[in-house]
Structure formats: C-alpha cells, structure tokens
VOBA-1610 file (N, C-alpha, C; in pm, whole numbers, padded with zeros to 5 digits, always signed):
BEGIN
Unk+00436-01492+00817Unk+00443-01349+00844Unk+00548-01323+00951Unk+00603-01217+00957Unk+00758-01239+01032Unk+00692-01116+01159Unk+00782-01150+01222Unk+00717-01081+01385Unk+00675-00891+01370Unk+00763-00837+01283Unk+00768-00733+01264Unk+00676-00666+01145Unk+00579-00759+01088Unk+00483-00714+01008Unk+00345-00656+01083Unk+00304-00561+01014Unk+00154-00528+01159Unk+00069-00499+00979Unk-00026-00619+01017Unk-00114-00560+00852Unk-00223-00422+00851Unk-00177-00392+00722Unk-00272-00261+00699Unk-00394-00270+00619Unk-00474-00222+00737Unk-00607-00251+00701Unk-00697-00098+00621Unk-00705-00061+00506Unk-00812+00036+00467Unk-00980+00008+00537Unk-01027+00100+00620Unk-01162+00152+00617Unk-01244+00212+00535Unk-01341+00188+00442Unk-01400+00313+00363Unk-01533+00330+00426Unk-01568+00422+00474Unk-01760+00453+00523Unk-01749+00591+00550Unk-01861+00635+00477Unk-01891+00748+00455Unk-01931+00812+00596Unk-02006+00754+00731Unk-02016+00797+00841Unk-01887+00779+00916Unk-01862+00882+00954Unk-01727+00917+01051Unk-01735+00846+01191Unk-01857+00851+01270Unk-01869+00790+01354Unk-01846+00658+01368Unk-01860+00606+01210Unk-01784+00458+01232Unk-01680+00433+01216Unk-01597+00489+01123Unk-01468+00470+01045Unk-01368+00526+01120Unk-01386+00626+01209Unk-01319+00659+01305Unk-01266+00570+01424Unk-01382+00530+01536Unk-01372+00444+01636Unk-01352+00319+01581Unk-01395+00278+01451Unk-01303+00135+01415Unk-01160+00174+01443Unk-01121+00272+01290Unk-00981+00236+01329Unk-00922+00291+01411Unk-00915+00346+01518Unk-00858+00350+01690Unk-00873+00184+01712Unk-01019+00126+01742Unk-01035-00036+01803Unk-00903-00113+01693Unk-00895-00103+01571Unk-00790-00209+01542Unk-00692-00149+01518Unk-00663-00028+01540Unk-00502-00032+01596Unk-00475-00047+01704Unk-00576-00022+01806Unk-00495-00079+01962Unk-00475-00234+01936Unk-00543-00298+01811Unk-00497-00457+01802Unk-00441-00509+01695Unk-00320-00430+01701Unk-00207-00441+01606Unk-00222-00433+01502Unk-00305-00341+01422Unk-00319-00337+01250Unk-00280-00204+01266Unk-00203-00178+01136Unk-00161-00056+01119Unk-00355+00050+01017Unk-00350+00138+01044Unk-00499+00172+00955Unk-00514+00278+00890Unk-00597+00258+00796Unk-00604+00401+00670Unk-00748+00426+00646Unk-00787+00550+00673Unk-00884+00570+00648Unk-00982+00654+00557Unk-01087+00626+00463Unk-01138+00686+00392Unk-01314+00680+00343Unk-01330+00781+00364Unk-01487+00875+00354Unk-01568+00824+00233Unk-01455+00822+00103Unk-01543+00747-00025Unk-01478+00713-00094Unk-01509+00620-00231Unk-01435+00596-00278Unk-01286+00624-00334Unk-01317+00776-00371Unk-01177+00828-00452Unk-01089+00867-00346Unk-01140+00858-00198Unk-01029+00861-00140Unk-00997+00729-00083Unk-01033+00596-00105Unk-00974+00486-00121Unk-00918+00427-00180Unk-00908+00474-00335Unk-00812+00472-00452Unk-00714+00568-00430Unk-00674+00647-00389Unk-00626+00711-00371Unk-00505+00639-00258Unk-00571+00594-00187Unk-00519+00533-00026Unk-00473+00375-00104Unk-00494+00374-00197Unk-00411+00229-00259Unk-00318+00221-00325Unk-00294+00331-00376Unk-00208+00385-00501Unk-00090+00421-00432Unk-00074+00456-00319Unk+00017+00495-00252Unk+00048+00404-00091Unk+00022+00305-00071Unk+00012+00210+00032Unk-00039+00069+00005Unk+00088-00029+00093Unk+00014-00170+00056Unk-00032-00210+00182Unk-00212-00228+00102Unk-00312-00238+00139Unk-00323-00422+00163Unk-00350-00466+00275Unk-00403-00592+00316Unk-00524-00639+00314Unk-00602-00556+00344Unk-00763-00608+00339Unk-00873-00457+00361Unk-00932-00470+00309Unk-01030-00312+00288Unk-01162-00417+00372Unk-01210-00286+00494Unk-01288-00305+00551Unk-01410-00179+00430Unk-01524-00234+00376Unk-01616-00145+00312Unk-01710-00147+00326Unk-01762-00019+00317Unk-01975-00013+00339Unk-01978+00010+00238Unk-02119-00034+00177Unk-02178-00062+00074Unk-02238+00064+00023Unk-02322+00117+00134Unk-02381+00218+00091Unk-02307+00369+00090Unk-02233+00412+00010Unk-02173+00534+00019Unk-02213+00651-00110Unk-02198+00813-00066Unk-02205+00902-00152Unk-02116+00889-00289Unk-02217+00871-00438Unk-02093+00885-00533Unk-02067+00740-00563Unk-01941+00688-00583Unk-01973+00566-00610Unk-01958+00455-00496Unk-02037+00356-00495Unk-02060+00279-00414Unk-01987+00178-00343Unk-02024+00088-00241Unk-01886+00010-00213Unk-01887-00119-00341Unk-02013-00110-00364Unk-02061-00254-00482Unk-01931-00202-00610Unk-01972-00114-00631Unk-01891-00090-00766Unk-01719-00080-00722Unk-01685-00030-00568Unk-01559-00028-00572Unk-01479-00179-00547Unk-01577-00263-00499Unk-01581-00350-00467Unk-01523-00425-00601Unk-01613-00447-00702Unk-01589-00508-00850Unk-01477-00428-00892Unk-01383-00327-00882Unk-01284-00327-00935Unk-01144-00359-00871Unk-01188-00378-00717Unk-01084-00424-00649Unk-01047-00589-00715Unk-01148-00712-00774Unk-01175-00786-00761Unk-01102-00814-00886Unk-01152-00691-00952Unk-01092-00701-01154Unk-00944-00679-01162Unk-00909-00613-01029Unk-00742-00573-01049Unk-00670-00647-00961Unk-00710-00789-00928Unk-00659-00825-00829Unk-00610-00752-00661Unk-00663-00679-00628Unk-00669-00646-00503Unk-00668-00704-00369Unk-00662-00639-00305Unk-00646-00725-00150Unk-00797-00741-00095Unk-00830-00890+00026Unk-00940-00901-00005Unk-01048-00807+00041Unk-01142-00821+00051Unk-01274-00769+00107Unk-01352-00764+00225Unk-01417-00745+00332Unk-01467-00725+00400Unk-01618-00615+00388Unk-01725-00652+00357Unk-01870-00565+00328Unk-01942-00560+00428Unk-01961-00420+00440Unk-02017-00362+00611Unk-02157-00373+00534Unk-02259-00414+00568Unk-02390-00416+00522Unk-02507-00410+00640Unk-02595-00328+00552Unk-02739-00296+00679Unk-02823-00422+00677Unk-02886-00424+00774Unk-02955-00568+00767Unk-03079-00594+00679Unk-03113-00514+00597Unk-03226-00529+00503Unk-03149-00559+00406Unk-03050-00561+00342Unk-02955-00535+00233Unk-02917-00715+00143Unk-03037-00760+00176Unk-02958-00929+00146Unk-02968-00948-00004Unk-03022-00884-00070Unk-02959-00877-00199Unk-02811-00786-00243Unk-02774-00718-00164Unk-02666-00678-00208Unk-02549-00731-00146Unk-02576-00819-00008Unk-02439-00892-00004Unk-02447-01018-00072Unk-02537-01021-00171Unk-02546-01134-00228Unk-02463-01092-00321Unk-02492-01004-00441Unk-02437-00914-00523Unk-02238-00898-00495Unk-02244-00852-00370Unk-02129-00825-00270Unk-02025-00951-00299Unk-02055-01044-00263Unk-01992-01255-00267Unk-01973-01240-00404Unk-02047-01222-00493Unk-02040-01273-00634Unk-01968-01162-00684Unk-01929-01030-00621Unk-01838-00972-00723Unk-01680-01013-00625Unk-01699-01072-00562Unk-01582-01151-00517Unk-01523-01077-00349Unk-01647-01010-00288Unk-01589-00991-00133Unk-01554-01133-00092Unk-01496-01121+00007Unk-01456-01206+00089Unk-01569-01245+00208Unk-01603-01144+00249Unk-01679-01195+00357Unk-01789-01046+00425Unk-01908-01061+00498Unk-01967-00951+00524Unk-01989-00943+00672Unk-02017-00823+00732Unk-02060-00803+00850Unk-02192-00703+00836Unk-02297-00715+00925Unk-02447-00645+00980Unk-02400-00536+01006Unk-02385-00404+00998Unk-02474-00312+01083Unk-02553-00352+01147Unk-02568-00264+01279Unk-02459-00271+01369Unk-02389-00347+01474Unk-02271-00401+01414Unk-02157-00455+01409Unk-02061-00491+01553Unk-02069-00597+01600Unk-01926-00601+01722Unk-01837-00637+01702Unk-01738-00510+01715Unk-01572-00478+01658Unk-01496-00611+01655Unk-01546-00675+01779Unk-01439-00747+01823Unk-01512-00904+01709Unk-01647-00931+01662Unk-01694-00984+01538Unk-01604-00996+01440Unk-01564-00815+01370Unk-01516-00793+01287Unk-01384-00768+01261Unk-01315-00808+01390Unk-01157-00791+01421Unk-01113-00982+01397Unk-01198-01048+01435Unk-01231-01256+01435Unk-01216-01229+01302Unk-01292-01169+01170Unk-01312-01196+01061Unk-01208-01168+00991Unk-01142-01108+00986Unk-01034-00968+00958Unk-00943-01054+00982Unk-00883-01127+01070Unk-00769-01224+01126Unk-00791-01343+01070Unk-00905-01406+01061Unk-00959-01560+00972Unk-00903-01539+00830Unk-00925-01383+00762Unk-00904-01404+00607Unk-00774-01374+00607Unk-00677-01281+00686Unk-00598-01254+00705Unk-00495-01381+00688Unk-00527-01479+00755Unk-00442-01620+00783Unk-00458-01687+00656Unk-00589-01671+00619Unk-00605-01752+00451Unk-00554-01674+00335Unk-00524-01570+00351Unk-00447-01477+00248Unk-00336-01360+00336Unk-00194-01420+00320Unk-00120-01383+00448Unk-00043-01246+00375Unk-00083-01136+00445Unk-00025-01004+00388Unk+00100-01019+00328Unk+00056-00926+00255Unk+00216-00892+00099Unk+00216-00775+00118Unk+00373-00752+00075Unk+00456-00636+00112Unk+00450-00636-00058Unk+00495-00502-00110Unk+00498-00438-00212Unk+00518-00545-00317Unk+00479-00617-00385Unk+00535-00739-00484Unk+00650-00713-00603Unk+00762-00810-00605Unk+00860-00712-00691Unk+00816-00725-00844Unk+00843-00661-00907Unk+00781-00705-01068Unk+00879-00778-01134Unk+00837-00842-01226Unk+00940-00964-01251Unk+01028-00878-01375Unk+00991-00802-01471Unk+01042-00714-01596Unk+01144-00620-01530Unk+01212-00616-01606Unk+01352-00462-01564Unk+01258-00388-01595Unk+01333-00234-01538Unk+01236-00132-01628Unk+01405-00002-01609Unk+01366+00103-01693Unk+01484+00183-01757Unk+01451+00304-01665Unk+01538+00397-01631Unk+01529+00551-01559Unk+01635+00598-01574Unk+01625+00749-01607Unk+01733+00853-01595Unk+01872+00751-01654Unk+01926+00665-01757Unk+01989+00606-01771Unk+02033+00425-01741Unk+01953+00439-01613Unk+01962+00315-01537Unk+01878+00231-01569Unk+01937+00073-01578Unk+01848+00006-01615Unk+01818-00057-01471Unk+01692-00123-01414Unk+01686-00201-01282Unk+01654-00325-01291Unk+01688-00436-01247Unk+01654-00557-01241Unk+01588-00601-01124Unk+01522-00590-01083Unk+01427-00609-00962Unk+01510-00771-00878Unk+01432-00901-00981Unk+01486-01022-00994Unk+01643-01072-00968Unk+01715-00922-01002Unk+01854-01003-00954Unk+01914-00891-00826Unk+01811-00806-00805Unk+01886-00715-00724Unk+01979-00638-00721Unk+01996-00558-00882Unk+02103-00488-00898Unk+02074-00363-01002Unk+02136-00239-01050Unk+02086-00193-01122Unk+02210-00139-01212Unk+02192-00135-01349Unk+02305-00174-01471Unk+02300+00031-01463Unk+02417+00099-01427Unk+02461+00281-01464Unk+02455+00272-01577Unk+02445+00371-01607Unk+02444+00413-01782Unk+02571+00407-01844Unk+02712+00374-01723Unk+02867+00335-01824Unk+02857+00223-01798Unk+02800+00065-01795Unk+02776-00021-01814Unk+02799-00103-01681Unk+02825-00037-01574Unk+02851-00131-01464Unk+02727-00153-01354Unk+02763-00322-01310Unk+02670-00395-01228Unk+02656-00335-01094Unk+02568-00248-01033Unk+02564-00215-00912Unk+02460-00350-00781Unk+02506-00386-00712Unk+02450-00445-00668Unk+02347-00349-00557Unk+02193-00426-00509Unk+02128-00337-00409Unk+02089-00448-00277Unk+02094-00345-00172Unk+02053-00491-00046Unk+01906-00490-00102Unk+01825-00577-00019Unk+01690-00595-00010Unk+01618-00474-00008Unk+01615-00402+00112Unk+01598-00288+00126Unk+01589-00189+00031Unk+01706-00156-00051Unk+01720-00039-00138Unk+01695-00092-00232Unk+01640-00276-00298Unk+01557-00334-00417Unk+01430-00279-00380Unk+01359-00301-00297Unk+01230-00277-00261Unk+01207-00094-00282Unk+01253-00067-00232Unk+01245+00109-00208Unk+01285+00124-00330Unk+01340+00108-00395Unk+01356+00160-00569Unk+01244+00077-00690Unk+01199-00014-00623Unk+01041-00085-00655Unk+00983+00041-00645Unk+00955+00018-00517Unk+00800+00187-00471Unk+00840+00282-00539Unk+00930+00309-00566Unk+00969+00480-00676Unk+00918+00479-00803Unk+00988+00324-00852Unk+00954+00305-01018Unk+00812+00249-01045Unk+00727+00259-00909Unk+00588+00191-00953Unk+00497+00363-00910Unk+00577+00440-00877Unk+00512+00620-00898Unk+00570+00679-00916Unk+00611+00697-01100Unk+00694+00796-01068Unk+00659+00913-01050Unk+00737+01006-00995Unk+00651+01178-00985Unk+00565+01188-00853Unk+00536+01088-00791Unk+00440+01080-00673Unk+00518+01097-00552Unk+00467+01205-00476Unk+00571+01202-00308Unk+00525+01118-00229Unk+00621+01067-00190Unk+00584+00951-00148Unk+00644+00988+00079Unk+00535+00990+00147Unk+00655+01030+00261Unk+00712+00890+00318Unk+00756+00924+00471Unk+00799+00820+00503Unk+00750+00706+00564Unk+00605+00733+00625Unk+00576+00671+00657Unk+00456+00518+00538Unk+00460+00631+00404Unk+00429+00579+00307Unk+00523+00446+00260Unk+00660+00515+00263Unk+00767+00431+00241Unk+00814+00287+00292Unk+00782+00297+00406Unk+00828+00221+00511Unk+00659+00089+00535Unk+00598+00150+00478Unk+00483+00039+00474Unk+00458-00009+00324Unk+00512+00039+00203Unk+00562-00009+00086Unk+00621-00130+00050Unk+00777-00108+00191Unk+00895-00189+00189Unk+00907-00236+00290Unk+00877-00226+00392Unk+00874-00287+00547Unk+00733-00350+00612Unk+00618-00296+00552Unk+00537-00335+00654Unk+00526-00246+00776Unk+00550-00190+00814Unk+00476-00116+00933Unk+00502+00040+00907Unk+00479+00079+01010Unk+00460+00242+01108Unk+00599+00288+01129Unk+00642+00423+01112Unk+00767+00479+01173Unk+00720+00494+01321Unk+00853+00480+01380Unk+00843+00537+01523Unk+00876+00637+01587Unk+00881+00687+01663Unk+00973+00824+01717Unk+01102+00795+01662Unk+01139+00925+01656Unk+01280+00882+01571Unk+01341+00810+01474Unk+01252+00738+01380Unk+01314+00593+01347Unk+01369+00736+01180Unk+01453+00640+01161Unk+01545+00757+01025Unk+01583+00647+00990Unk+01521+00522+00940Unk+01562+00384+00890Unk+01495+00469+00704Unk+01454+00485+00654Unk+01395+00529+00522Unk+01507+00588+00519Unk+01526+00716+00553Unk+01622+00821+00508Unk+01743+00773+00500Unk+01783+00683+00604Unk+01925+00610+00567Unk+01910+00541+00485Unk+01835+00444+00433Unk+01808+00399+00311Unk+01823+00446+00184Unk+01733+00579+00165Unk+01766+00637+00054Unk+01841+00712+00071Unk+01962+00753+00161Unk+02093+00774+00128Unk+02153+00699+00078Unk+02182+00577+00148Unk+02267+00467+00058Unk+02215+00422-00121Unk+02080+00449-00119Unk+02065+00419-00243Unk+02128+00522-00359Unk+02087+00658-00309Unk+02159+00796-00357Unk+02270+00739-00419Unk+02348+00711-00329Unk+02465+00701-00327Unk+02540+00640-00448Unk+02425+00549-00507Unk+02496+00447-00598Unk+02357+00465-00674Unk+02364+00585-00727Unk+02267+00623-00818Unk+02288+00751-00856Unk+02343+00812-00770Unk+02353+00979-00778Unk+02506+01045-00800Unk+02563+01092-00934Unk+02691+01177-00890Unk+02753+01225-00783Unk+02659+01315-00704Unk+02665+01381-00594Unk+02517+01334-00517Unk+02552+01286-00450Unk+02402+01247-00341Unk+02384+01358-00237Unk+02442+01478-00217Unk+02380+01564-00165Unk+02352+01630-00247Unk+02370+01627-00389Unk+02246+01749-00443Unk+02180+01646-00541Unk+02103+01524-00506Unk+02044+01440-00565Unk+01934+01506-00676Unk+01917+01490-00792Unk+01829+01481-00889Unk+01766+01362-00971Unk+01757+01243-00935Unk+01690+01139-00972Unk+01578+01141-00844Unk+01650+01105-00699Unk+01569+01078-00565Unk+01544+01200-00462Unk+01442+01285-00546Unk+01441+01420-00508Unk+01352+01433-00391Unk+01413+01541-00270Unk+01366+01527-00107Unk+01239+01653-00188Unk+01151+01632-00069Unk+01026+01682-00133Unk+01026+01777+00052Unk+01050+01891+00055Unk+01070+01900+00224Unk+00924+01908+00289Unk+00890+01859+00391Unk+00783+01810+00513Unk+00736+01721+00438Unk+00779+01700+00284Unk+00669+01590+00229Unk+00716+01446+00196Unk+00799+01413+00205Unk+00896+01315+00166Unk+01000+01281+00035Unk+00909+01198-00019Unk+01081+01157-00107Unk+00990+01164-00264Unk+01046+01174-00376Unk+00946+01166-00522Unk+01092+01125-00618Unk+01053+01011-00720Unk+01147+01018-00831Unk+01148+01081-00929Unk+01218+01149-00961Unk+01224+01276-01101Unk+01290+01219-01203Unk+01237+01146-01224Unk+01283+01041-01386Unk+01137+00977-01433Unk+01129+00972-01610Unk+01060+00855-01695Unk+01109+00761-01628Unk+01046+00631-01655Unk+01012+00512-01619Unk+00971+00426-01782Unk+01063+00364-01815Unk+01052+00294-01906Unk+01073+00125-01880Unk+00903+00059-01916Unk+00938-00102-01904Unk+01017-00141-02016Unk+01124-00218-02015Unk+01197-00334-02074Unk+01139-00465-02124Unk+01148-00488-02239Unk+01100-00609-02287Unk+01199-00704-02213
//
C-alpha cells in the first residue's frame, strides 16, 4: 500500500448514535469514511466509491445486514466486519458462513474494532478501482484499459497517463452517473480532496483534451455544476 493511500471504510447501522461517533473515531485514524443508515443507502455508497471493508449491523430496518451481507459475498465485495448484540450467536454464526470476515459485540471498544479493521485490512490490502481487462466502445472511441490508450473514431492511437486510464475506467463503469470530485479522486487515487486540491479537474482537462473537439464546450465529459463530472455517451463492451 503506498504512503498516500488512506482506506475507505463504509459504516451501515441504522442507530446514528453509533455510525456517527464511529466514523469521526476512524477518521481521526486515518481511514477515509462513508456512511449509511440502511441498506439501499449502502448500495448506493458502493456503486459510486471504492469501498475497502464495510463495517455492518446486523439488525437493521428493511433489509438486513445478513442479507446485505450474502450479496456482498456473491459479488465479490470488499470484506466484512458484523456489529452483533450479544444474544445474537446464531446469527454471527449465519454471519461467518455467508462469508463475513469477522464480528464485533455490542457494545463495542472502537479502538477493538479499529485492531480488527487493520488485521483484515493487512490480509486483504485495499484496491483502488480494478481496471477491466475487455476494451469497451463510447461516443466513437474505442478504450483499451490494458494498454493504456484509446483508438478516435479516424483510427488513431491516443496514448493515456495512468491517471486519465483510471478516471476514464470510473466514467465507463457509470455511465450517466455524476460522479463529484471527491467521488473521483477515491475511484482513482485513493483518498480525500484537500483544500484546494484541483488535481481531478486538471485531469479531466487533459483527458478532454484528447477526447473532445473543443474541450471547452465538452460533450462526451460533461461538467455537472456544484455536482461534478458525468459521461454522456453509451458504453459498449467489446468482444
């Protein structure tokens, strides 16, 4: 893991009083954090962020952590962590076998569950957006993820740095989705913007650039204003 990664950890629990003062406690200890009330707003919080390890309670309104649990597990997801009450020993039993990683008691010492969080962390070492191995087609362009370049529609090889491979990853894996910046930048970088930081936006200028006729009146990498960035193209995979 390189010095400049801070992993992002999802919370889901339906009581605020917990999910709150957790994530304050592990961001003062270097995890970046996302937080959510119930399930659909933890799917939600995945679909648009790469997620390192989901801290979850079991017992929530609607659907449960058990069941969100088994589909994290079915889609390959990042691992697990199950907040469980102490009568509950059939369901972190349940919990292991649909493939958590590991559980903590109600009620819980942070600094317990910050040890646990760092143990699985080291045994499964955070991933940044994964590139897909298939080209896939847009607005004319074909992309090659694998070689880092993307073929214009008059047949020429554009090459992309790292950077503008990755960030044109996160576009073509939503398209139509606004994506902001600080979405962006934990997609393709791993962490948090800072005051000032305009590292995204220079990014997708340069990408503009060698994608777009005119990159100030861009229509493929369309500015979404206070909201960030969205691609306005189909998305077609390549055999």
């Amino acid at each position: 893991m390189d010095e400049t990664y801070e992993p992002h950890i999802l919370v889901v629990d339906d009581a605020r009083d917990i999910r709150e003062p957790l994530g304050t406690y592990l961001k003062k200890h270097g995890h970046r954090v996302s937080l959510a009330g119930d399930a659909t707003a933890a799917r939600q919080a995945m679909a648009t962020n790469a997620i390192d390890l989901v801290v979850l309670d079991i017992m929530m309104p609607g659907e449960d952590g058990l069941s969100l649990c088994r589909w994290l597990s079915s889609t390959d997801g990042p691992p697990v962590i199950l907040l469980t009450a102490m009568a509950d020993d059939a369901d972190r039993i349940v919990g292991l076998e649909l493939g958590a990683d590991d559980y903590v008691v109600k009620p819980f010492n942070p600094r317990e569950l910050l040890a646990r969080i760092r143990a699985i962390l080291r045994r499964v070492p955070p991933s940044r957006e994964p590139v897909p191995p298939g080209r896939r087609a847009f607005a004319g362009f074909v992309h090659d993820p694998a070689a880092g370049m993307v073929t214009t529609p008059d047949g020429r090889e554009v090459l992309l740095t790292t950077a503008e491979n990755r960030l044109l990853v996160a576009f073509l894996d939503r398209p139509g989705q606004v994506l902001s910046r600080d979405q962006l930048l934990d997609l393709t970088q791993g962490r948090e913007a800072k005051p000032y930081d305009r590292a995204i936006d220079n990014h997708i200028s340069r990408l503009r650039r060698k994608l777009e006729p005119d990159a100030k009146r861009a229509t493929i990498i369309a500015t979404e204003w206070g909201g960030g960035y969205r691609l306005a193209a189909d998305v077609e995979t390549l055999s």
